[in-house]
ROBA-236853 format. One line per 3 residues: number of its first residue (from 1); for each residue z negated, y negated, x of N, C-alpha, C. Coordinates in nm, 2 decimals, always signed. Example, Ala and Ser with C-alpha at 12.3 -4.5 7.8 and 13.67 -1.06 7.14 Angstrom:
BEGIN
1 = -0.78:+0.57:+1.32:-0.78:+0.45:+1.23:-0.78:+0.33:+1.32; -0.71:+0.22:+1.28:-0.71:+0.11:+1.37:-0.79:+0.00:+1.29
***
This chain:
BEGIN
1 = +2.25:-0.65:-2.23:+2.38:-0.72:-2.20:+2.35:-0.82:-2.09; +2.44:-0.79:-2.01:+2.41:-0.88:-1.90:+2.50:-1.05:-1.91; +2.40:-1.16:-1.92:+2.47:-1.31:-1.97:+2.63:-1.35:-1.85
4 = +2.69:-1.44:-1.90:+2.78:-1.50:-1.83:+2.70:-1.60:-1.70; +2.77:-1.59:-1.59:+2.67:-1.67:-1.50:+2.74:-1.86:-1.54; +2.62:-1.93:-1.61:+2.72:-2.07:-1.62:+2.73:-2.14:-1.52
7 = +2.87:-2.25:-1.53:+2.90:-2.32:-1.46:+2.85:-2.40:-1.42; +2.83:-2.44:-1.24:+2.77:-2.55:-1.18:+2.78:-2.69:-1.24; +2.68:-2.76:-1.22:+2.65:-2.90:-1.30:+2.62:-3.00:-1.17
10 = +2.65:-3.00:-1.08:+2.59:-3.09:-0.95:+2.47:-3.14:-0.96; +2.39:-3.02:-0.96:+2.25:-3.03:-0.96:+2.21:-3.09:-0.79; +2.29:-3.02:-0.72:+2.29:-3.05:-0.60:+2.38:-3.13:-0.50
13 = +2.45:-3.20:-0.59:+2.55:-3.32:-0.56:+2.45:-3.39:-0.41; +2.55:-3.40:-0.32:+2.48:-3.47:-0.21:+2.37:-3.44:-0.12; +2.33:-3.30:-0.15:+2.23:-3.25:-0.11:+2.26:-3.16:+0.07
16 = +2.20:-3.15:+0.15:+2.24:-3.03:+0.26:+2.12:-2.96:+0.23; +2.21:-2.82:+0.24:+2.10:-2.73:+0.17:+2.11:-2.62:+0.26; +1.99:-2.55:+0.36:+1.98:-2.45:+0.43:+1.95:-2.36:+0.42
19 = +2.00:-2.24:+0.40:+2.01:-2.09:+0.35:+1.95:-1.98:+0.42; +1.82:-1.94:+0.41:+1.85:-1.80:+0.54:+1.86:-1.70:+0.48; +1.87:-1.60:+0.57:+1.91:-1.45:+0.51:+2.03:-1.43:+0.40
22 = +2.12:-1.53:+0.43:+2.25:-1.58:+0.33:+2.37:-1.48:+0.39; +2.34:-1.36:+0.44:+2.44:-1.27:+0.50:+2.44:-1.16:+0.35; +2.53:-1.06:+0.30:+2.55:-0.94:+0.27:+2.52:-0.99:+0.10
25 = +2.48:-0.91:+0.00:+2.50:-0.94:-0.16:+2.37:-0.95:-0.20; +2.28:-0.97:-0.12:+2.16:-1.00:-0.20:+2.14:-1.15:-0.25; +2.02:-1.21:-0.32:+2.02:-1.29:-0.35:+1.98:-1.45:-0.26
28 = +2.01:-1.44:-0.14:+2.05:-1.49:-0.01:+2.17:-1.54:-0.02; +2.27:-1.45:-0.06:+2.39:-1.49:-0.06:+2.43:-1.55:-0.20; +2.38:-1.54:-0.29:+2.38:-1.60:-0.41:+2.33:-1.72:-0.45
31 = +2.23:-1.73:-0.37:+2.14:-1.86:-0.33:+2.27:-1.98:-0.25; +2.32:-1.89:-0.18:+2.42:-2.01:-0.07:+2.54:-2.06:-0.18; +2.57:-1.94:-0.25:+2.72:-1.99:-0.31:+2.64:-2.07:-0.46
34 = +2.56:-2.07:-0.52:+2.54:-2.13:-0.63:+2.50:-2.25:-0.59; +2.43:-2.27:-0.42:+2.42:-2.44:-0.38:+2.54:-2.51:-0.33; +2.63:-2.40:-0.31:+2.82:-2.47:-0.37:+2.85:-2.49:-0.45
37 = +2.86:-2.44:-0.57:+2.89:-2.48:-0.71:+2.82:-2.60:-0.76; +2.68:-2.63:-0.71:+2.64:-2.68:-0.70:+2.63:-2.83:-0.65; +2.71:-2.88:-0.57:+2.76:-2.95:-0.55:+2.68:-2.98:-0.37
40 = +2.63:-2.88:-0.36:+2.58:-2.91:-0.24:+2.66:-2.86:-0.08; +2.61:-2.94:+0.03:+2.67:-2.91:+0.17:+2.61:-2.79:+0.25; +2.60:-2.70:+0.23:+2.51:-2.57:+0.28:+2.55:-2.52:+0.44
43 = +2.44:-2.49:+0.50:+2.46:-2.42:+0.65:+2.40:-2.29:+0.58; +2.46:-2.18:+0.59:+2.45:-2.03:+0.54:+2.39:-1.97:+0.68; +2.31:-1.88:+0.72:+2.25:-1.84:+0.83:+2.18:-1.73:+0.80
46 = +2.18:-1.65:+0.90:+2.15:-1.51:+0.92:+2.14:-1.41:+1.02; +2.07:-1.33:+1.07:+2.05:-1.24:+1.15:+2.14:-1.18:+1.21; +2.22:-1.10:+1.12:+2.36:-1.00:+1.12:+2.47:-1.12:+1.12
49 = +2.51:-1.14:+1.28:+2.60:-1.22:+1.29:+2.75:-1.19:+1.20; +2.78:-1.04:+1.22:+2.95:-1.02:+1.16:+2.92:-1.04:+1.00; +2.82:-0.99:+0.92:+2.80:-0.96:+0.79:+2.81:-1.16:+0.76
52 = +2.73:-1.23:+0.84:+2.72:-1.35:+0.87:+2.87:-1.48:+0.83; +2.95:-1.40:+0.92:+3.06:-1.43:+0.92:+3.15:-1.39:+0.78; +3.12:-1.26:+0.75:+3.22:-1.22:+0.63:+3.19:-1.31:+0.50
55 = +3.03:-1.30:+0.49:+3.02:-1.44:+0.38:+3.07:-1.55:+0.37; +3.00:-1.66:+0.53:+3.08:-1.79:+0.57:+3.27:-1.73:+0.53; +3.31:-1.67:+0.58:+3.46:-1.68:+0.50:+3.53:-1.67:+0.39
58 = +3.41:-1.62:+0.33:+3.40:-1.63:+0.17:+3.41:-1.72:+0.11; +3.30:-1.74:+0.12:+3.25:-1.88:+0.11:+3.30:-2.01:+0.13; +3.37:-2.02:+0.24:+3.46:-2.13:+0.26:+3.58:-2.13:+0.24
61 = +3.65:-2.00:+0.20:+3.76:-1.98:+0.07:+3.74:-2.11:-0.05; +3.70:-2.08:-0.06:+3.63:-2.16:-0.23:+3.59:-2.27:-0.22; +3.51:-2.30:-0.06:+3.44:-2.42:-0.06:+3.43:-2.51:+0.12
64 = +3.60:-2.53:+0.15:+3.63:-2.54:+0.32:+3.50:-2.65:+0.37; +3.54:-2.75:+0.31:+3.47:-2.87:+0.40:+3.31:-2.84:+0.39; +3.22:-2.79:+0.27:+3.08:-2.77:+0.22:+3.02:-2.69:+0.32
67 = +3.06:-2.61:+0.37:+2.98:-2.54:+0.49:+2.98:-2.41:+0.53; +2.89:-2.41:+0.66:+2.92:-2.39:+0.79:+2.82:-2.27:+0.77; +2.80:-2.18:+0.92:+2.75:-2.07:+0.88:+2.65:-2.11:+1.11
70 = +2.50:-2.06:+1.10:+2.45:-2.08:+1.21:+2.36:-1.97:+1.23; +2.37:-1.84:+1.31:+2.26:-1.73:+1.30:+2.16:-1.74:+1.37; +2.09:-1.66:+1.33:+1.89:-1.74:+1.30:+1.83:-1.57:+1.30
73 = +1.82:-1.56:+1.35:+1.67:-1.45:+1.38:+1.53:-1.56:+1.28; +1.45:-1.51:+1.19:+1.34:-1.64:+1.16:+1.26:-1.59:+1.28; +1.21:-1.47:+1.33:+1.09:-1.34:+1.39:+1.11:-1.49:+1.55
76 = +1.22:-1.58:+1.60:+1.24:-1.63:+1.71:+1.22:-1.79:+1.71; +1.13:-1.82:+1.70:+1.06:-1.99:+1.72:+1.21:-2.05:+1.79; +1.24:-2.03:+1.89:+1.33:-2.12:+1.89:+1.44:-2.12:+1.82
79 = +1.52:-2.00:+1.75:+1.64:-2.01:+1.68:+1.59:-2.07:+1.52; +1.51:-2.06:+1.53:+1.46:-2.13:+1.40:+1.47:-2.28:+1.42; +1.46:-2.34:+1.54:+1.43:-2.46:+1.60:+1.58:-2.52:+1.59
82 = +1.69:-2.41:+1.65:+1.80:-2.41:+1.68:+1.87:-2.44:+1.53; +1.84:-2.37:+1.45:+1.88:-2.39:+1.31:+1.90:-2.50:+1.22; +1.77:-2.56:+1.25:+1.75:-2.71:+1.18:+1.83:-2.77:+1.25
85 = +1.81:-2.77:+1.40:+1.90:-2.89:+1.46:+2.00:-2.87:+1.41; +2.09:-2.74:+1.46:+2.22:-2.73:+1.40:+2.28:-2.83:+1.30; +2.20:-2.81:+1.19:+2.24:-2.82:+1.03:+2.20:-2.96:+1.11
88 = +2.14:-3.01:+1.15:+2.12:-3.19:+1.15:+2.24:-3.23:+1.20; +2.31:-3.18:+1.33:+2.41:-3.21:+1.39:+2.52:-3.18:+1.31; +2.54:-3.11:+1.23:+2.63:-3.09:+1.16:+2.69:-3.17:+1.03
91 = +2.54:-3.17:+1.01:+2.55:-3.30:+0.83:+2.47:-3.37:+0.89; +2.40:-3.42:+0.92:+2.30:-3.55:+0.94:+2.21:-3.56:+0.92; +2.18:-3.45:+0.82:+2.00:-3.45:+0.75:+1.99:-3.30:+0.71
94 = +1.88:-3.27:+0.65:+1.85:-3.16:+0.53:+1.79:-3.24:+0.45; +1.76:-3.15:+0.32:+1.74:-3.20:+0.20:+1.68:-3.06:+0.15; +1.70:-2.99:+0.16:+1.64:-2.81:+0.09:+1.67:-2.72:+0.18
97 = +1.52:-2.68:+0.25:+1.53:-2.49:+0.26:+1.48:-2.40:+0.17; +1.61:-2.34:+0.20:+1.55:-2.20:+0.10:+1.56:-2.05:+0.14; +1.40:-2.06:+0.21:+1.40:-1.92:+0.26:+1.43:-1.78:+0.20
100 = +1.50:-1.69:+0.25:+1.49:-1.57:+0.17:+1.47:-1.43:+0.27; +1.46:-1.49:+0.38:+1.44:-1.38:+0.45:+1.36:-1.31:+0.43; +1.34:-1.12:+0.45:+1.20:-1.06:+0.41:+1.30:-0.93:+0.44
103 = +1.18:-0.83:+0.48:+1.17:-0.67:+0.51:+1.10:-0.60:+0.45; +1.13:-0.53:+0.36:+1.05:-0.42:+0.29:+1.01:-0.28:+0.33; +1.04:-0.18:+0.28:+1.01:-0.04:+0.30:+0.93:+0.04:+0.23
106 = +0.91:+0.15:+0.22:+0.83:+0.23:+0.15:+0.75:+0.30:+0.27; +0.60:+0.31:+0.28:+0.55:+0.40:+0.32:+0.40:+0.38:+0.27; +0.32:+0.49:+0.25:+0.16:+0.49:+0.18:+0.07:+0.40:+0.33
109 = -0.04:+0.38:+0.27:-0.10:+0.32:+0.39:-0.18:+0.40:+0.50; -0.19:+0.54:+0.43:-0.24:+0.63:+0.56:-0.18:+0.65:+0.63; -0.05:+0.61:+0.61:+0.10:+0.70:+0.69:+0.14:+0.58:+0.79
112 = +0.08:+0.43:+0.76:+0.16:+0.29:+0.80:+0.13:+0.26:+0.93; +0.18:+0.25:+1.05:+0.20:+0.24:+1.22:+0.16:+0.07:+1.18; +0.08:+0.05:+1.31:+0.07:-0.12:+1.31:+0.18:-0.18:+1.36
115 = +0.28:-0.11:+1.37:+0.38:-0.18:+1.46:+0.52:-0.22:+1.29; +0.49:-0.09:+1.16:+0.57:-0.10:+1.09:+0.48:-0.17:+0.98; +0.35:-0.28:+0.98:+0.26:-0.36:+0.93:+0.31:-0.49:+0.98
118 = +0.30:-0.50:+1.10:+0.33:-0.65:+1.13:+0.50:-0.67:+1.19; +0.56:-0.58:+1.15:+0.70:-0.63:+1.19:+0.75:-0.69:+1.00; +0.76:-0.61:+0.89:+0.74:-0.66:+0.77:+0.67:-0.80:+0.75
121 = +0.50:-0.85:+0.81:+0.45:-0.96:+0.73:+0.54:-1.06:+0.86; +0.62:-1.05:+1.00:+0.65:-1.13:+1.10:+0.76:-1.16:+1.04; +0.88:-1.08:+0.98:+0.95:-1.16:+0.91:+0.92:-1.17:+0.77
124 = +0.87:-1.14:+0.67:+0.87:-1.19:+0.54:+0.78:-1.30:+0.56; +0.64:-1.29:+0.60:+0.54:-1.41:+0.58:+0.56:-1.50:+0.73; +0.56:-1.46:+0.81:+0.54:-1.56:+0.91:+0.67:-1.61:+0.95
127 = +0.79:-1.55:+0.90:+0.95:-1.61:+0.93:+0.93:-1.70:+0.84; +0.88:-1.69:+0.70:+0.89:-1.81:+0.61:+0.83:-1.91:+0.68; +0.71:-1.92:+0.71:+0.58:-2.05:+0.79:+0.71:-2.08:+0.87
130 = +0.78:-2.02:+0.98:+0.83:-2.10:+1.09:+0.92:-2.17:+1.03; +1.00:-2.11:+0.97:+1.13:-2.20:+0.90:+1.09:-2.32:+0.80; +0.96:-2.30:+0.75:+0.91:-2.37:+0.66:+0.86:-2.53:+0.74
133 = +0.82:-2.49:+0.85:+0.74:-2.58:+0.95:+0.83:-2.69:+0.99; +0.95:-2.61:+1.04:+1.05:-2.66:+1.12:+1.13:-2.71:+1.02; +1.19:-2.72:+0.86:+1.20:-2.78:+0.78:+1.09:-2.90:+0.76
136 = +0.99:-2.89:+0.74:+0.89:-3.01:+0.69:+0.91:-3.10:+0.83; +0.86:-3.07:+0.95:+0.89:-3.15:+1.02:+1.06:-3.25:+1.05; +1.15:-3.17:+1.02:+1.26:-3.27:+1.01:+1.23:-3.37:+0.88
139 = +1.22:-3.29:+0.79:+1.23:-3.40:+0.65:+1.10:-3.54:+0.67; +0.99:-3.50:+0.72:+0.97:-3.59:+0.75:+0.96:-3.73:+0.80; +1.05:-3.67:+0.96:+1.11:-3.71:+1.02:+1.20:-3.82:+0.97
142 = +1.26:-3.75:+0.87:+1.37:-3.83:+0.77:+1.32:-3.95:+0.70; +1.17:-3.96:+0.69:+1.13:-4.05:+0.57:+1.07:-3.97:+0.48; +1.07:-3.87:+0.48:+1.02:-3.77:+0.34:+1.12:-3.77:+0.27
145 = +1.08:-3.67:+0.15:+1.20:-3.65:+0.01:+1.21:-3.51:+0.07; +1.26:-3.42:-0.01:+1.33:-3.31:+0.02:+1.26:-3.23:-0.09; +1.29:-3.06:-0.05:+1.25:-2.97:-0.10:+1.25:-2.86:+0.00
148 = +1.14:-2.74:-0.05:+1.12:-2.65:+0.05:+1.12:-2.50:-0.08; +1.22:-2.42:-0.09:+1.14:-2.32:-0.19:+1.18:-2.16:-0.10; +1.08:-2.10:-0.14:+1.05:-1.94:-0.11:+1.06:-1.82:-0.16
151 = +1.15:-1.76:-0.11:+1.15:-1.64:-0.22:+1.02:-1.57:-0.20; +0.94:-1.58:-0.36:+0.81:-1.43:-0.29:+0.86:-1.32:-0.37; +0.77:-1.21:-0.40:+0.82:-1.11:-0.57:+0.70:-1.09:-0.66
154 = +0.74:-1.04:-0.74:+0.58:-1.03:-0.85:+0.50:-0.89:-0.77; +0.55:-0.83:-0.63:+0.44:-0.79:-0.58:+0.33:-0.84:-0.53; +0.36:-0.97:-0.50:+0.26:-1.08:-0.47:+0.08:-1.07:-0.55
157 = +0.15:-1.05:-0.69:+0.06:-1.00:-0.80:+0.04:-0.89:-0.83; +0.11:-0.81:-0.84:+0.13:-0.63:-0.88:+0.11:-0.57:-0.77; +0.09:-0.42:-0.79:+0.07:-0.32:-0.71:+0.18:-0.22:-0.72
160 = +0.24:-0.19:-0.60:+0.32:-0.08:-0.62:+0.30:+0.04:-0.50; +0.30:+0.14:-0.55:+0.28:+0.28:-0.41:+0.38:+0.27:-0.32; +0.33:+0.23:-0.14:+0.41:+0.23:-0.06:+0.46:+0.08:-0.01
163 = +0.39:-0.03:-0.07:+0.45:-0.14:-0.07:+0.36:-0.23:-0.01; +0.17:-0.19:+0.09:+0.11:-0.28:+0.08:+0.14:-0.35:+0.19; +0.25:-0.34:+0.26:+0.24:-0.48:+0.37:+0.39:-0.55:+0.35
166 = +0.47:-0.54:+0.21:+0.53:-0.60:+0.15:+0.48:-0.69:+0.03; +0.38:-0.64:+0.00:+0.30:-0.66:-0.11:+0.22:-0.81:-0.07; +0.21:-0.76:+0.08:+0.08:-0.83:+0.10:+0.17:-0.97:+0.19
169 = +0.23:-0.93:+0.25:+0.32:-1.05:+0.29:+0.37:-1.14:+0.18; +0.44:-1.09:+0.07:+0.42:-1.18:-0.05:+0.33:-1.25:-0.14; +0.25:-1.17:-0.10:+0.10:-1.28:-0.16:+0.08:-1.37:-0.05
172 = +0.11:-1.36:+0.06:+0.11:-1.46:+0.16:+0.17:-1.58:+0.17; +0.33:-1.57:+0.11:+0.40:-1.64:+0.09:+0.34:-1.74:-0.05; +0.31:-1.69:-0.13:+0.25:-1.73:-0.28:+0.13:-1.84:-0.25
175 = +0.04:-1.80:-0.12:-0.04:-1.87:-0.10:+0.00:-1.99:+0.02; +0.09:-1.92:+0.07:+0.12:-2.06:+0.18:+0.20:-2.17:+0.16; +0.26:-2.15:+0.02:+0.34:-2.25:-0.05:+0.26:-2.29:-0.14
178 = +0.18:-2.28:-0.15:+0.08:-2.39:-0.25:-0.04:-2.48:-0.17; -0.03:-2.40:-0.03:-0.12:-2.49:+0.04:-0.03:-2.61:+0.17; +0.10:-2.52:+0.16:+0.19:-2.65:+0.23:+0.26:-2.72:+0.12
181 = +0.28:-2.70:+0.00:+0.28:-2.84:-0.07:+0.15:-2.91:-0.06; +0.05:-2.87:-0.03:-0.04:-3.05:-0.04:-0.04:-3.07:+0.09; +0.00:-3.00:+0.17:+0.00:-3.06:+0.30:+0.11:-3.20:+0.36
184 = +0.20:-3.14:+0.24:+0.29:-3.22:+0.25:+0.35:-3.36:+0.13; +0.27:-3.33:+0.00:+0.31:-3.45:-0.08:+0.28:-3.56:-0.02; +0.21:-3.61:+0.03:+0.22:-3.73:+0.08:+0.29:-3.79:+0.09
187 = +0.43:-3.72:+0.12:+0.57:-3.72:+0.19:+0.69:-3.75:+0.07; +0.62:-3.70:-0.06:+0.71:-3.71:-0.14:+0.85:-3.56:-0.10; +0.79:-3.48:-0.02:+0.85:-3.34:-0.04:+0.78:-3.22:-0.12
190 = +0.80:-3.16:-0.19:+0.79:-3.04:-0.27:+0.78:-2.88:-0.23; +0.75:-2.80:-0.22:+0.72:-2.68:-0.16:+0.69:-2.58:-0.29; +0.80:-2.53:-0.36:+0.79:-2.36:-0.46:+0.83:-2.25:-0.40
193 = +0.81:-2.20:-0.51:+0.84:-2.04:-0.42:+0.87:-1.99:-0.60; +1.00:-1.85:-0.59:+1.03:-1.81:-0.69:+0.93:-1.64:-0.66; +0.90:-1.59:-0.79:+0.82:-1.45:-0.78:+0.94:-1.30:-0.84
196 = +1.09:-1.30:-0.78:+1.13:-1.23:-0.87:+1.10:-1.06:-0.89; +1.11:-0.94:-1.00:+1.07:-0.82:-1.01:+1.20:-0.76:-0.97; +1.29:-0.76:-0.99:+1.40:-0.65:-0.96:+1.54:-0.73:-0.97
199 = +1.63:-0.75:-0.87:+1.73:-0.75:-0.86:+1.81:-0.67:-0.84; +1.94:-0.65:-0.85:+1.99:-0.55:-0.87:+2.11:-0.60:-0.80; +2.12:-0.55:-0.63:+2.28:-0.54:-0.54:+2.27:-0.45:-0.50
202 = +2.41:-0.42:-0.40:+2.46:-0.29:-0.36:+2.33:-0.25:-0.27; +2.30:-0.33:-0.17:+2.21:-0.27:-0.05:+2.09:-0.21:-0.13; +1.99:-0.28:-0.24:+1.89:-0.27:-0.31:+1.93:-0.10:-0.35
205 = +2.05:-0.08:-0.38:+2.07:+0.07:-0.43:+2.09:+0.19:-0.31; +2.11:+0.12:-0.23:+2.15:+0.21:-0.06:+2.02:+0.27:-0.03; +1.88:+0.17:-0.07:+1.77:+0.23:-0.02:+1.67:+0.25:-0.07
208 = +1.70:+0.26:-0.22:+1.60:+0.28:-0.33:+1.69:+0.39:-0.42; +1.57:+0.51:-0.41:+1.61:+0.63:-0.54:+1.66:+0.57:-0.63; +1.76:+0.63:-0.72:+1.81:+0.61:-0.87:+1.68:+0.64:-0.96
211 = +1.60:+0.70:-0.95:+1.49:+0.72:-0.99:+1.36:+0.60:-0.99; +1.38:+0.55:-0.88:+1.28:+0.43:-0.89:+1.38:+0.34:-1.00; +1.45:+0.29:-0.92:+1.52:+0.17:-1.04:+1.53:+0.20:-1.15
214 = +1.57:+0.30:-1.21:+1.55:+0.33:-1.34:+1.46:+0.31:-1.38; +1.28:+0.34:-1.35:+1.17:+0.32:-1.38:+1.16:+0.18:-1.37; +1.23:+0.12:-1.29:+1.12:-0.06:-1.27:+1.19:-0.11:-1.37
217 = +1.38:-0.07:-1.41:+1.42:-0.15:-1.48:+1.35:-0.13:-1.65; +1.33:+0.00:-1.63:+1.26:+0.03:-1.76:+1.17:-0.05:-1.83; +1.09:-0.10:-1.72:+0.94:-0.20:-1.74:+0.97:-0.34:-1.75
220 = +1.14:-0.37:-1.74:+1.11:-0.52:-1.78:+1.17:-0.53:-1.94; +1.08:-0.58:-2.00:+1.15:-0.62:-2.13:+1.27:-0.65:-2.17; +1.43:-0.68:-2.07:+1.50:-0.72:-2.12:+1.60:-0.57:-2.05
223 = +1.52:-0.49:-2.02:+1.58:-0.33:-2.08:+1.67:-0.36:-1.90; +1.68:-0.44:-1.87:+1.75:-0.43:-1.71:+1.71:-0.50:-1.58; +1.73:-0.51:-1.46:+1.75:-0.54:-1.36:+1.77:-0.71:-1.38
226 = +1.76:-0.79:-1.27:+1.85:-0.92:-1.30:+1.94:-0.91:-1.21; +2.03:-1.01:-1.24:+2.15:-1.04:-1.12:+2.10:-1.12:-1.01; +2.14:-1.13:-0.91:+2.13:-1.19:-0.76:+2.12:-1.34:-0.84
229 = +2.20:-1.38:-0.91:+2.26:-1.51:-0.94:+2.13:-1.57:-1.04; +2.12:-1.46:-1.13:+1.98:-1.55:-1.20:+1.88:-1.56:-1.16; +1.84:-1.52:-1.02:+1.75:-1.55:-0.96:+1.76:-1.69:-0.92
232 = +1.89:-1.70:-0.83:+1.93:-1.80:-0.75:+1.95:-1.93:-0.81; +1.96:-1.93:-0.95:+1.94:-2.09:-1.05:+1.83:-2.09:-1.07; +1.73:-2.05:-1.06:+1.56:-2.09:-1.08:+1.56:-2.13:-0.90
235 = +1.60:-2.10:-0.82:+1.57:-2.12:-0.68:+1.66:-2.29:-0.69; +1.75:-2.26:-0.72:+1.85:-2.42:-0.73:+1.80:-2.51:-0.85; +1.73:-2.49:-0.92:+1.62:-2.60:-1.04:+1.52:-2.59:-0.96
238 = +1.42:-2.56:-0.89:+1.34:-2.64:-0.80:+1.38:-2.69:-0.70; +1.51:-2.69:-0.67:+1.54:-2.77:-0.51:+1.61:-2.87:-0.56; +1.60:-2.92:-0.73:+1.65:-2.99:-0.79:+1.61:-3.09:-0.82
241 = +1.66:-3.23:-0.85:+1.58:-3.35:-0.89:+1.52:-3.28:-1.05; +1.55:-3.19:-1.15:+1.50:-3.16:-1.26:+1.37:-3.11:-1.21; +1.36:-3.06:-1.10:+1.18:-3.02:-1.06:+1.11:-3.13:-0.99
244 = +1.15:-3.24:-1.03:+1.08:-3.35:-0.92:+0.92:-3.34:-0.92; +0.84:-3.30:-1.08:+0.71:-3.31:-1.10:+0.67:-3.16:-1.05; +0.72:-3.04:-1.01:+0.64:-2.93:-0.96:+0.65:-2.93:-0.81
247 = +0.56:-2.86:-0.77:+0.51:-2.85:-0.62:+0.39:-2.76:-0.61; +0.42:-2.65:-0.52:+0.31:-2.57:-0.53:+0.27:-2.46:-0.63; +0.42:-2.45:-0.68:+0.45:-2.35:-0.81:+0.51:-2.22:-0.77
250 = +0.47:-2.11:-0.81:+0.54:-1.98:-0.80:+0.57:-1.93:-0.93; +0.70:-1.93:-0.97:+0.76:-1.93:-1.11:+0.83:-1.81:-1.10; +0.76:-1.73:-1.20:+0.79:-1.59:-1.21:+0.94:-1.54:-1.23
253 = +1.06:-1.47:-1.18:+1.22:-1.47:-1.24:+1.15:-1.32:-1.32; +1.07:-1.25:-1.40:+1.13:-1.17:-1.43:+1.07:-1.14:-1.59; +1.12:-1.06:-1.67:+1.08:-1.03:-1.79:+1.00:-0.86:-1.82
256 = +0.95:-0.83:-1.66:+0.85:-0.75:-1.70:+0.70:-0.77:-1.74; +0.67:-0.67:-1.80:+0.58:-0.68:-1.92:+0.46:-0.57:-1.82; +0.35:-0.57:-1.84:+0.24:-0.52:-1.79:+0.26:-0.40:-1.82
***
């Protein structure tokens, strides 16, 4: 049985909170609207300008004055550069990024082109570093304080056929967030990262056999898939004053079992 999603608590009352890959129903975009409910001022951003736009209108149905929508390639140093400014000129500070950008695929590794290796780890691992960088450097800027968290998956840890430069970009993420939180406590900024196993949106089903998902959901103990959304409240409890004491944590969203 799948739970009731509960109601926002202004966990993020007063917070500007910056979203990537906040375009289409993944948990990007669930991430943006639960830092509304939230009580937070969000810039939503994304690659796919029109998909971009359909959210931001969503989105600001529900929530006009809270925020604004800025597209961001992460793969582009400067629109990443472009992005923070934005959101500064727009609200005045940040306070939380929360990356979610990432590229998957299926292919074995005898079959894998170097060109379909490093286009996966440029945006999953090295789009996180830029946006991550270009976040820490503002917040500093600020005085310190803030938060930084990352989506990785429990491939990070696990093995799956077809997945090693998704796999391995996520272990990248896993490790580059525990070495840019000490880079950065000094600062009194924070740096997590979530590990989740299966979510379950429309796109996730566009490009994955009924056959796979049925097997992965099989392996988690609670007999299903998670929602976009229950990911997205473990991602909004670390960008939370309730996570003040973690940093350099990758906290597992899922209930599979070995």
């Amino acid at each position: 049985m799948i739970p009731v999603e509960p109601a926002g608590r202004d966990l993020l009352a007063g917070k500007v909170v910056v979203v990537t890959a906040a375009a289409g129903t993944g948990i990007g975009s669930a991430v943006a609207r639960r830092c509304l409910e939230e009580g937070a001022r969000v810039v939503v951003s994304d690659r796919h300008a029109r998909r971009l736009g359909e959210v931001h209108e969503k989105l600001a149905a529900a929530h006009p004055d809270r925020v604004c929508a800025l597209p961001c390639d992460v793969t582009d140093e400067r629109e990443v550069q472009a992005l923070i400014a934005g959101a500064v000129a727009r609200w005045g500070r940040i306070d939380v990024m929360m990356n979610n950008a990432g590229l998957g695929g299926t292919t074995p590794v005898p079959e894998m082109a170097d060109e379909d290796w490093a286009r996966v780890l440029d945006v999953t691992l090295t789009g996180t570093f830029r946006c991550t960088r270009a976040a820490l450097r503002q917040l500093i800027a600020q005085g310190g304080g803030g938060s930084v968290v990352n989506n990785a998956s429990v491939l990070g840890w696990r093995a799956q056929a077809g997945q090693a430069h998704y796999a391995a970009a996520k272990a990248g993420v896993m490790a580059f967030t525990r070495c840019a939180a000490l880079d950065v406590a000094q600062h009194g900024i924070r740096v997590n990262a979530v590990a989740p196993s299966l979510a379950m949106h429309p796109f996730l089903a566009k490009v994955t056999s009924e056959e796979l998902l049925a097997d992965l959901a099989a392996r988690e103990a609670l007999g299903r898939a998670a929602q976009p959304w229950e990911v997205a409240t473990v991602m909004v409890f670390l960008a939370s004053d309730y996570a003040s004491y973690l940093t350099g944590e990758v906290v597992s969203v899922s209930s599979q079992h070995p």
